[in-house]
N, C-alpha and C positions, 0 to 999 in steps of 0.2 A: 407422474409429474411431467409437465411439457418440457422437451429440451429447450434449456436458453442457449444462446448463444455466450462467447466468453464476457464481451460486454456487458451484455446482461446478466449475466452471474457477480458480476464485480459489482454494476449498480444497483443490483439488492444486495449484495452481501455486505455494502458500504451502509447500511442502514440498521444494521446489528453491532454497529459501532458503541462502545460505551463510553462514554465522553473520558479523555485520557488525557493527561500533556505529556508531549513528548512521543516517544516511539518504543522505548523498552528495549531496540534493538540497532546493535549498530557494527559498522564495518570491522572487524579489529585494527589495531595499530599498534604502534609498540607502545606507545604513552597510552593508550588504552587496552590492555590486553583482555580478552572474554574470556569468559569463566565456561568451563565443561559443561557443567550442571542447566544453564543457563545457553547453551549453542554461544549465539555472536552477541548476548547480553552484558554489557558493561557492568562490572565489578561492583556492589551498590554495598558501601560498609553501614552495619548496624550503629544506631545512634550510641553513640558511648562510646564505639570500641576504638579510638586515636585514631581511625583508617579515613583516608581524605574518601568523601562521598563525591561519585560520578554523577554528575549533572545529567538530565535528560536535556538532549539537543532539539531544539523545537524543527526537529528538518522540517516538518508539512509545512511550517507557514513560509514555507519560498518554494518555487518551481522547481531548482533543482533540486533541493532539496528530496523534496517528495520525490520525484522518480528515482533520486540515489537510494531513496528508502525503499522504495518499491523493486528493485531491483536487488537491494540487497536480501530484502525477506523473500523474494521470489527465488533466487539461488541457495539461500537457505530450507528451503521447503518448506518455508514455515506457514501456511498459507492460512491457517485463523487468522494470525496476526497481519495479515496480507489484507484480509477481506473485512477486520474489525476496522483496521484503519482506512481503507480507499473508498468503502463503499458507501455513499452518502446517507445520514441520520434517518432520513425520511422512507430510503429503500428499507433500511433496515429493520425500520417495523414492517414494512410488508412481509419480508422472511420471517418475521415471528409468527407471521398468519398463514404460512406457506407448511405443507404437508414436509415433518422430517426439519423446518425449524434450520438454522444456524448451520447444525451437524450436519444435515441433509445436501446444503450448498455446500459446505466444506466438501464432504465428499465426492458428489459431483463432483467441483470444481478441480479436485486432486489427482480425481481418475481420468480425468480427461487430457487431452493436450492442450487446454487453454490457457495452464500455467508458463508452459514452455512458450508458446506462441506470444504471450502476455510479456515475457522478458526477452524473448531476441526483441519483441518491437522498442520496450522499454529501451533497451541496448541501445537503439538505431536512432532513436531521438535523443539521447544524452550529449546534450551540446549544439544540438542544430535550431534555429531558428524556431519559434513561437509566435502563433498569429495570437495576438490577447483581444481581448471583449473591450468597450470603448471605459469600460469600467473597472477594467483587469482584476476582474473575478470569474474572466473563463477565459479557460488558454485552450489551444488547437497548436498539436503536433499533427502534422501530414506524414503520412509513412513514408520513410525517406528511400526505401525497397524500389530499386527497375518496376519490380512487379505490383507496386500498387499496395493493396491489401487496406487492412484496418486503418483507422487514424486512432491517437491517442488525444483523448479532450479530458480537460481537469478543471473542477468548478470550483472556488474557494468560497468555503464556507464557515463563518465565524473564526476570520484567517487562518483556517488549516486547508487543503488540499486533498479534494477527492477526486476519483476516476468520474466522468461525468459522461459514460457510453457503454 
């Protein structure tokens, strides 16, 4: 299989997305405490049992949103849930056509340093300025680094937010 680059690992692996709402996964807090069993998954009570049910938070459908998410599941190492959500609909049937499937970019993408390199940038853009599209369904982060490097772009699609690089 051809090495991709990290960008291109995200936008096909954004396309093995199974249409979802919400995230499944979230920062903790104390009004939110996560469950062990679950990593940083909000507490989700069975219907019946008197337990107040945790809302899934639509983070993709806002910019920051999405990179809070994408930074949280990237610190969590959770990177299925990294690559079902960011990677847009369309890459994602390509990786089902791809030698090794979903798993195969998972793993890649695990073994390599693209994870790491993926959240210090995440990190770096959290709060700094956004170029948007004249239609603000595409936003551009410039790498705010001395040194240049990747930029972060995100395409909204059916208002959610994926990696769009």
């Amino acid at each position: 299989m051809k090495r991709l680059n990290l960008v291109s690992i995200l936008a096909f692996a954004s396309f093995f997305f199974v249409a979802s709402v919400g995230c499944g996964t979230a920062r903790p807090s104390p009004s939110r405490p996560a469950t062990s069993a679950q990593g940083d998954a909000p507490k989700i009570a069975a219907a019946g049992s008197g337990e107040p049910k945790a809302k899934a938070k639509p983070m993709r459908e806002t910019l920051a949103g999405a990179v809070e998410l994408l930074i949280t599941l990237l610190e969590a190492k959770d990177y299925r849930t990294t690559i079902e959500q960011f990677v847009k609909p369309e890459d994602k049937l390509k990786i089902r056509g791809m030698k090794g499937g979903l798993d195969g970019v998972i793993s890649e993408f695990s073994m390599s340093e693209k994870p790491v390199k993926l959240l210090k940038l995440a990190k770096a853009i959290q709060g700094t300025p956004v170029e948007m599209s004249e239609d603000d369904n595409r936003a551009r982060y410039p790498n705010p680094s001395p040194d240049g490097g990747d930029e972060l772009i995100f395409r909204r699609i059916d208002g959610q937010w994926y990696i769009d690089n």
